[in-house]
C-alpha positions as CSV (number, residue, x, y, z in Angstrom):
1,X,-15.7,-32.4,-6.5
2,X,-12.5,-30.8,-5.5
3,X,-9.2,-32.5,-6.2
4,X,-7.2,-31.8,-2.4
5,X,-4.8,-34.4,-4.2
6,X,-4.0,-32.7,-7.5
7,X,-4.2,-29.0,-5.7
8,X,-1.6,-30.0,-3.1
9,X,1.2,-32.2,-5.3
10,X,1.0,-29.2,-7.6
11,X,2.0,-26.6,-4.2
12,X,4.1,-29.6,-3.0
13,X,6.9,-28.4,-6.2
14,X,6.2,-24.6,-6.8
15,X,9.1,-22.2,-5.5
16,X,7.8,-20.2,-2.6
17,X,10.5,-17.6,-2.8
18,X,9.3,-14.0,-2.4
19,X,6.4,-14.8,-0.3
20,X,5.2,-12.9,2.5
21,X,5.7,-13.6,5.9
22,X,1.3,-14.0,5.9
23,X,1.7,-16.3,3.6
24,X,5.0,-18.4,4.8
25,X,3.3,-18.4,8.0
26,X,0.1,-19.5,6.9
27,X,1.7,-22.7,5.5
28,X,3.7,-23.3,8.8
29,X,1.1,-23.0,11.2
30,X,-0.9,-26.1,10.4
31,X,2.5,-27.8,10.7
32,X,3.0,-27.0,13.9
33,X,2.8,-28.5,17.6
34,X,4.4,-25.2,19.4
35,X,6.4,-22.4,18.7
36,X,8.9,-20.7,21.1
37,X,7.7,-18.0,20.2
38,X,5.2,-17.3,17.6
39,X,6.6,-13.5,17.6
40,X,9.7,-13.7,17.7
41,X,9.4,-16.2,14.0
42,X,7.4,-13.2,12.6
43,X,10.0,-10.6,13.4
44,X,12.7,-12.7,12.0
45,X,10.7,-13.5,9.1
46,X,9.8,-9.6,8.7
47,X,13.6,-9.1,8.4
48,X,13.6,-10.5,4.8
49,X,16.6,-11.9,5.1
50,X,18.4,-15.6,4.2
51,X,17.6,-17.3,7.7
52,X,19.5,-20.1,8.9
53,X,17.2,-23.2,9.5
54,X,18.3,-26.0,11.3
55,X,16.9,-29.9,11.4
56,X,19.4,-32.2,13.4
57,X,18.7,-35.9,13.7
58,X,20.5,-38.2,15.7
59,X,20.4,-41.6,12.8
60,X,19.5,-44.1,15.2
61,X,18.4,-46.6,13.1
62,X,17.9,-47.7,9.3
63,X,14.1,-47.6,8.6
64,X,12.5,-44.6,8.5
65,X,8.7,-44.1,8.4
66,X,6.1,-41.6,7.6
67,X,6.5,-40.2,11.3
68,X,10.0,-39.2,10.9
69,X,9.1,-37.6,7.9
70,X,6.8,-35.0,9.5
71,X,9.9,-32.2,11.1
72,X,11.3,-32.9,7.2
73,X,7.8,-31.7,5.3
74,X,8.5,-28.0,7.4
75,X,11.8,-28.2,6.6
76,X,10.8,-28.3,2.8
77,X,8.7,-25.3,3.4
78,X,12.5,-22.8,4.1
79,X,13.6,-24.8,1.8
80,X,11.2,-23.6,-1.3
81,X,11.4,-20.6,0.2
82,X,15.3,-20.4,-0.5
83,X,16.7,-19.8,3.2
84,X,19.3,-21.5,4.3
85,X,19.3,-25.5,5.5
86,X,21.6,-27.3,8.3
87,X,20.8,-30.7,8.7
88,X,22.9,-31.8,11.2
89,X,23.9,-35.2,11.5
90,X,24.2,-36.2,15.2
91,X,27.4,-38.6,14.8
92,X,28.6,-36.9,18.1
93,X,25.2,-36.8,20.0
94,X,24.3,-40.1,19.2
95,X,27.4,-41.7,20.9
96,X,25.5,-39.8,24.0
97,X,21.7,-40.7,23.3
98,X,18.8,-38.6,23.1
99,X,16.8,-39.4,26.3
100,X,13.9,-37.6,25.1
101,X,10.9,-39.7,25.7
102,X,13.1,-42.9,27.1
103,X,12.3,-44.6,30.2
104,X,15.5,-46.6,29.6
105,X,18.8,-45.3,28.3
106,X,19.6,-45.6,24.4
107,X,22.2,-48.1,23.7
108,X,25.1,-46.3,22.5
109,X,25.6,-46.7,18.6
110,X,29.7,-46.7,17.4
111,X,30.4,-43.9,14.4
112,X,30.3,-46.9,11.9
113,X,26.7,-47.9,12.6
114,X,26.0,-43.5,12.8
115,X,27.3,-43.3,9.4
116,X,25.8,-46.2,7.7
117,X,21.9,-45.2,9.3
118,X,22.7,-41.6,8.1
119,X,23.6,-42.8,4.3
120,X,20.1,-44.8,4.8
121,X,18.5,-42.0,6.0
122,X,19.7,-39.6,3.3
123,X,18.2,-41.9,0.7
124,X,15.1,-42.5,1.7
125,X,14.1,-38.7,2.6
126,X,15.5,-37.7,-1.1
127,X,12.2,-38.4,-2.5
128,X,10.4,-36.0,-0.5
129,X,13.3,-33.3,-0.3
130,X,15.9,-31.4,-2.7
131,X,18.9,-33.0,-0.2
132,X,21.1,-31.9,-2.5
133,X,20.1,-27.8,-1.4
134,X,21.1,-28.8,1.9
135,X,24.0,-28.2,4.1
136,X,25.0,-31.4,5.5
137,X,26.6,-30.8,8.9
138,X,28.4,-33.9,11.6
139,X,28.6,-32.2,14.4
140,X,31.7,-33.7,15.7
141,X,32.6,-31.3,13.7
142,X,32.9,-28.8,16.7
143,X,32.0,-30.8,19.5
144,X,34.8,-32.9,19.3
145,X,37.4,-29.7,19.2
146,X,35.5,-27.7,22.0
147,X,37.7,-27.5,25.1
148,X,36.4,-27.8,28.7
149,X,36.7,-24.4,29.7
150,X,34.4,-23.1,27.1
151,X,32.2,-26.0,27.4
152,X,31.8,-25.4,31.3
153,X,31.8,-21.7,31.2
154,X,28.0,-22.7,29.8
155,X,27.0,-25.2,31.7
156,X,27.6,-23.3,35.2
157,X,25.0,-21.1,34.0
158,X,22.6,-23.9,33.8
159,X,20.6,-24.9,36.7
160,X,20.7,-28.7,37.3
161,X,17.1,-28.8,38.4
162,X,16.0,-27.3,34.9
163,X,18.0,-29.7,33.2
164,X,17.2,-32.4,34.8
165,X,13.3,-31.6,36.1
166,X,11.9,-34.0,33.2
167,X,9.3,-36.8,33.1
168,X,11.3,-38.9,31.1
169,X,13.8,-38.5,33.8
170,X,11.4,-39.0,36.5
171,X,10.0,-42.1,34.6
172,X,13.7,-43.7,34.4
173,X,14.4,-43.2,38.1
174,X,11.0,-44.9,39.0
175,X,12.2,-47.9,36.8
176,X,15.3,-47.8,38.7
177,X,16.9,-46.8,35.5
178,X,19.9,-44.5,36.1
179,X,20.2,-40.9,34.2
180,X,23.7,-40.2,32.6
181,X,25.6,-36.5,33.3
182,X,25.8,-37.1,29.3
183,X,22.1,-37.2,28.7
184,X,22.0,-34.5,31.2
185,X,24.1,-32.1,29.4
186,X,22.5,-33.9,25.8
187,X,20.2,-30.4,25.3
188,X,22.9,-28.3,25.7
189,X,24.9,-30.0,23.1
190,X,22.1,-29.2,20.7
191,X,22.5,-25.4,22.2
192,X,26.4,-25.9,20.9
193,X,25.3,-26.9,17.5
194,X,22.8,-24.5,17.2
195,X,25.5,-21.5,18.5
196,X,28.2,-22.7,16.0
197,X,25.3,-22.2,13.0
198,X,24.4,-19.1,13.9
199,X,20.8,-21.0,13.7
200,X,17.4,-18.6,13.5
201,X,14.7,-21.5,13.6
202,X,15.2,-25.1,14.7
203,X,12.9,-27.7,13.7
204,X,11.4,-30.8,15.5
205,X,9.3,-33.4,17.3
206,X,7.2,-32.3,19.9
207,X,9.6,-34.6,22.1
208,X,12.5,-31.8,21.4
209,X,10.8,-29.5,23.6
210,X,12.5,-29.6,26.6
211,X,16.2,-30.0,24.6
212,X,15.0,-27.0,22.2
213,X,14.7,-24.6,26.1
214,X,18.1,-26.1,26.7
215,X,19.5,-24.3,23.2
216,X,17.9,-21.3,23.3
217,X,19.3,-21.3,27.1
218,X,23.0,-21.7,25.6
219,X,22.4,-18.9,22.9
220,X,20.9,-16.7,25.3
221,X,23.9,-17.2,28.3
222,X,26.5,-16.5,24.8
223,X,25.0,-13.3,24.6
224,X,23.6,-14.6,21.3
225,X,20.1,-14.0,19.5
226,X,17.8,-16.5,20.8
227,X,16.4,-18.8,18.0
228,X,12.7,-19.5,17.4
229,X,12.1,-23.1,17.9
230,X,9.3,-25.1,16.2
231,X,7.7,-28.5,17.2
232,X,5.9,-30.8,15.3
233,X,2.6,-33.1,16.2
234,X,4.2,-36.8,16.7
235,X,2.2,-38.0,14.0
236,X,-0.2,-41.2,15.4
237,X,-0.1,-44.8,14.0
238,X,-2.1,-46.0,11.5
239,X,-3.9,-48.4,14.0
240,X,-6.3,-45.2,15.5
241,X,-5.1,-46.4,19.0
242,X,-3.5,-43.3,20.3
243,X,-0.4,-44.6,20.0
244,X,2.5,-42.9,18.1
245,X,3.7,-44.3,15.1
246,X,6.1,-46.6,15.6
247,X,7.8,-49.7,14.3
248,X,7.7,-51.5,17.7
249,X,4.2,-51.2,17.4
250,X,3.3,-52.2,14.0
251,X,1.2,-49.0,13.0
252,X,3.4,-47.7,10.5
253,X,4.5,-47.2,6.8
254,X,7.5,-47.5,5.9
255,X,9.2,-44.9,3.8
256,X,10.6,-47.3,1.3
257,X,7.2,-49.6,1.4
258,X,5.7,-50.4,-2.0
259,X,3.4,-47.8,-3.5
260,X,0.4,-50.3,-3.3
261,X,1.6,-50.9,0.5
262,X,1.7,-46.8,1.3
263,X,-1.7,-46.7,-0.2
264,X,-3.2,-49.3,1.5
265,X,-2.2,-48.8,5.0
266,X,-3.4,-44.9,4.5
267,X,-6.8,-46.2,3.7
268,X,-7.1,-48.2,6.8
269,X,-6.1,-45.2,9.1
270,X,-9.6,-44.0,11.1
271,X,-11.4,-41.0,10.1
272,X,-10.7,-39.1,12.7
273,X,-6.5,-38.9,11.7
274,X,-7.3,-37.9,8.2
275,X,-6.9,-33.9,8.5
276,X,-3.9,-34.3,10.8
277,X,-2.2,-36.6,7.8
278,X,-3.4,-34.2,5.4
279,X,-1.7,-30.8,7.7
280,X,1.6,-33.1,7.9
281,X,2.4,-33.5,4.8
282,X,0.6,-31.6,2.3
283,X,1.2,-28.0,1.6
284,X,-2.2,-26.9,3.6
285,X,-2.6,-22.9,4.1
286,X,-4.3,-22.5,7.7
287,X,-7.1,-20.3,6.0
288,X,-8.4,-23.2,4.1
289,X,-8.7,-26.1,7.4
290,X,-11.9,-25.4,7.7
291,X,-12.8,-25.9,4.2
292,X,-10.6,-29.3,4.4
293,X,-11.9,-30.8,7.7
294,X,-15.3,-30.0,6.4
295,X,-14.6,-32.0,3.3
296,X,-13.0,-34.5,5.3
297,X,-16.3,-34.9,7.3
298,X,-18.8,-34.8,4.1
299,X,-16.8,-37.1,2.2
300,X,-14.8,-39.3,4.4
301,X,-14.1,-42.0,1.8
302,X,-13.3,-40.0,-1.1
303,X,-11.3,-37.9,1.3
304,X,-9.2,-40.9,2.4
305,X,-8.7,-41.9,-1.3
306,X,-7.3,-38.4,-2.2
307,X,-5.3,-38.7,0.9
308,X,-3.8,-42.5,-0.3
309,X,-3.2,-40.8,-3.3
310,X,-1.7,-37.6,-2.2
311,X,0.7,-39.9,-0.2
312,X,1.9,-42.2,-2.9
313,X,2.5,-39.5,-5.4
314,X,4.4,-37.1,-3.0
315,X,7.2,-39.4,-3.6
316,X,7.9,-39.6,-7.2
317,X,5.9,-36.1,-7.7
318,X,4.3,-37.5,-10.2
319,X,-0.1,-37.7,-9.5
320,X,-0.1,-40.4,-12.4
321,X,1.1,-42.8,-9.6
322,X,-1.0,-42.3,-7.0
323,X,-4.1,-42.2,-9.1
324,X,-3.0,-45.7,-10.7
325,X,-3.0,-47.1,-7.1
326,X,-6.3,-45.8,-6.4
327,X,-7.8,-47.4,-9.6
328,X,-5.9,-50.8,-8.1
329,X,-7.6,-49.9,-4.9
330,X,-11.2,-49.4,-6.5
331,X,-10.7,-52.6,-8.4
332,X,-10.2,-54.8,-5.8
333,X,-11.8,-53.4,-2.8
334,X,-14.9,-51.6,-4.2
335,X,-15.9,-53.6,-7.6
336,X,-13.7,-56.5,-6.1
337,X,-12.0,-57.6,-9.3
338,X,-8.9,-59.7,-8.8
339,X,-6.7,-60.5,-11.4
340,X,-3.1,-62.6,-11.9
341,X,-0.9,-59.5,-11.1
342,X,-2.6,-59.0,-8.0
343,X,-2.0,-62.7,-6.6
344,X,1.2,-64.5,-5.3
345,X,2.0,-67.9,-5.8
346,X,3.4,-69.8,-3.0
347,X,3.7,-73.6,-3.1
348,X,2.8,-76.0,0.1
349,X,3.5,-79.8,0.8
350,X,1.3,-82.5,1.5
351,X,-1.1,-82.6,4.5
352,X,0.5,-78.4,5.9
353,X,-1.8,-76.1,6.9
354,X,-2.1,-72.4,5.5
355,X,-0.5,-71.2,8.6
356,X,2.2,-73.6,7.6
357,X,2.8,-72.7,4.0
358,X,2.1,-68.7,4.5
359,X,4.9,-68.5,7.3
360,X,7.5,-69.6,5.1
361,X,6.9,-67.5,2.7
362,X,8.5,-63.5,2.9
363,X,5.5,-62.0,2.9
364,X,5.0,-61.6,6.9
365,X,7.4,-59.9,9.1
366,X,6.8,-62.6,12.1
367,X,4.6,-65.8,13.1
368,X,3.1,-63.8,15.3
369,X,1.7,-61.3,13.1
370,X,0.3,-63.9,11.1
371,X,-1.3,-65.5,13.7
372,X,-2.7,-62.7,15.1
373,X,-4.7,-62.2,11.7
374,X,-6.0,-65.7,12.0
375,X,-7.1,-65.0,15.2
376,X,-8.7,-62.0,14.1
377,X,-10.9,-64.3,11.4
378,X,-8.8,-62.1,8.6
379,X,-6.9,-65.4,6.6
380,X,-10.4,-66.0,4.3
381,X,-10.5,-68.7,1.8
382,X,-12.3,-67.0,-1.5
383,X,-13.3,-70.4,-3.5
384,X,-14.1,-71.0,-7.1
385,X,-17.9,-70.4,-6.1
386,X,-17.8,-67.0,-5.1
387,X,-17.7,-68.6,-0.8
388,X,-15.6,-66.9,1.2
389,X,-15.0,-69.5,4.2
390,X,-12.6,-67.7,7.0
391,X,-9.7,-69.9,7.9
392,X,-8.4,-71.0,11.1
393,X,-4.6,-72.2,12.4
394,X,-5.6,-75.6,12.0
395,X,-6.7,-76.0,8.3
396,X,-5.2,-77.8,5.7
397,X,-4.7,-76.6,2.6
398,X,-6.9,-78.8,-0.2
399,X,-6.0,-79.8,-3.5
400,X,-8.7,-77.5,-5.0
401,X,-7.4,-74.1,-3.7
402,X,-8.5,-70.9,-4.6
403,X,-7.8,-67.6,-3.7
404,X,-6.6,-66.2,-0.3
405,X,-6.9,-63.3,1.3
406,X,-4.8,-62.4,3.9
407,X,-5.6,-59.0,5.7
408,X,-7.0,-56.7,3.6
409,X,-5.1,-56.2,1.1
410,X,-3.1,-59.5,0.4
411,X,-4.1,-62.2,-2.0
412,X,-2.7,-65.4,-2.5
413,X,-2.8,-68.2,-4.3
414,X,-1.4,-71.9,-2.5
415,X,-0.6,-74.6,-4.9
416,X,0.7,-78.0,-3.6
417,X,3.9,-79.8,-4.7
């Protein structure tokens, strides 16, 4: 049986310097949501030359997940191909707010908590990319010196319905939510940017759409080269419900979650997400999704397993990892062996209930998650016997406790004090 895992870590490291524009594209396309325009990235590719490539994030908060990874996977791609990288820290931006995708405004963030998100964000993408072969660039670095006369000899040439004739806008104003001149103008700020780069390709979301018109709008009115601009799916949560990933939702993993966490939550994702996981983040050539997705459909868990594993490796680089969660995975979930290392001791008082007891402990992020799983009938009791008896809010823990399971992939055992 093919190894999608081993075959794609091993691309994930090789240089791709040299490579034809075929093959650079054939990597890319998989990768991608929309281009503006497909031919105009194949002439500038053609050209042969160092291209600038430009990523800019506005660090708006301190966890990242496996969503915000997706623009930063294509990014790698230039990367190993040995153009040139901008990632460009919106500390200026972000005192304005993206309203891409907001039905409210964003609350406006001060440089302190810009920096500190950024320094957050830097560590936890290092894993997946050489930060240290990219140009790091604030731009406050020429936003902040840019006089009003150059800054409105662009925006005359702007229409305000076209910068303005978004749903995002239209959703605010039915919420009664006002829309900002800043966010109004926030597009062409990323125009700015990109014109003081010299930027060929910009990278990201699928939500960047409307702000990536906006730059190319800018270059073009600065008599300058438009640049190609390339979206990216927004990658859906783990839950299968449509939904982007999202912390506020509770379908995602975490960048810095455990290896045993990463691999879990990827083996509860449904079926049907597998191949887009797969084109996000593993090198996969476009002439070979056929041959995936039909793998994919054949061998859905063994697919989902190389998948976990793909995942969990990608960080360290190193396949020994991913294949000893996916032994751990086997042995509790398929030949449902549970040993001491796989069990955490928590200690209860007299006459408490597990709801009690397992609330106190760190292991849950709120009540409410945990009492949605009792809910669900997921808090089971696995006794001494071999009986699993499902647990309810209102049951006390007994002086002869065995195991419990909590979810999936959570195993405790409650001793009393």
């Amino acid at each position: 049986m093919k190894r999608y895992d081993e075959l794609y870590l091993k691309r994930s490291v090789e240089s791709l310097k040299g490579i034809s524009t075929s093959e650079i594209l054939g990597f890319i396309k998989p990768k991608i949501e929309t281009a503006l325009t497909w031919e105009e990235l194949e002439e500038k590719l053609n050209r042969g030359k160092t291209l600038n490539i430009k990523l800019g994030i506005d660090p708006t908060g301190a966890e990242l997940h496996f969503g915000h990874l997706v623009p930063v996977m294509l990014l790698d791609l230039f990367l190993r191909a040995e153009h040139h990288i901008d990632l460009v820290i919106g500390d200026f931006t972000a005192r304005v707010g993206d309203p891409s995708g907001r039905e409210t405004a964003r609350v406006p963030l001060t440089i302190e908590q810009i920096l500190n998100n950024f320094s957050s964000y830097k560590k936890q993408i290092s894993p997946y990319i050489d930060t240290s072969a990219i140009t790091l660039r604030r731009n406050s670095e020429w936003l902040e010196k840019m006089n009003l006369s150059d800054f409105f000899s662009i925006i005359q040439n702007i229409n305000l319905g076209d910068a303005t004739q978004r749903e995002d806008f239209r959703a605010r104003a039915k919420n009664a939510e006002g829309v900002s001149l800043a966010e109004a103008c926030y597009g062409v700020l990323m125009g700015i940017d990109s014109l003081n780069l010299e930027t060929d390709i910009e990278l990201g979301g699928l939500d960047q759409l409307l702000n990536f018109n906006q730059c190319r709008k800018v270059l073009e009115i600065s008599s300058k080269e438009k640049e190609v601009a390339l979206t990216t799916p927004i990658l859906e949560g783990t839950a299968g419900d449509g939904r982007k990933m999202s912390k506020s939702f509770g379908n995602y993993v975490a960048l810095d979650a455990t290896n045993e966490d990463k691999f879990g939550k990827i083996m509860s994702i449904p079926d049907n997400l597998m191949f887009s996981y797969f084109a996000s983040f593993a090198p996969v050539m476009e002439k070979e999704s056929d041959e995936l997705k039909a793998f994919i459909e054949e061998n859905p868990l063994e697919a989902k397993k190389q998948l976990a594993t793909f995942i969990v490796a990608l960080g360290s680089k190193e396949l020994s990892q991913g294949e000893a969660e996916r032994e751990k995975f086997e042995r509790k979930f398929s030949k449902k062996e549970i040993t001491e290392d796989d069990v955490i001791e928590i200690i209860g008082g007299g006459d408490e209930t597990h709801f009690e007891v397992l609330s106190r402990s760190e292991y849950f992020e709120s009540k409410s998650e945990l009492r949605r799983l009792f809910e669900q009938g997921a808090v089971v009791h696995i006794k001494p016997s071999g009986e699993d008896m499902v647990l309810d809010l209102d049951t006390v823990v007994s002086e002869a406790e065995g195991i419990v399971r909590v979810g999936k992939r959570r195993f405790f055992k409650i001793s009393i004090k």
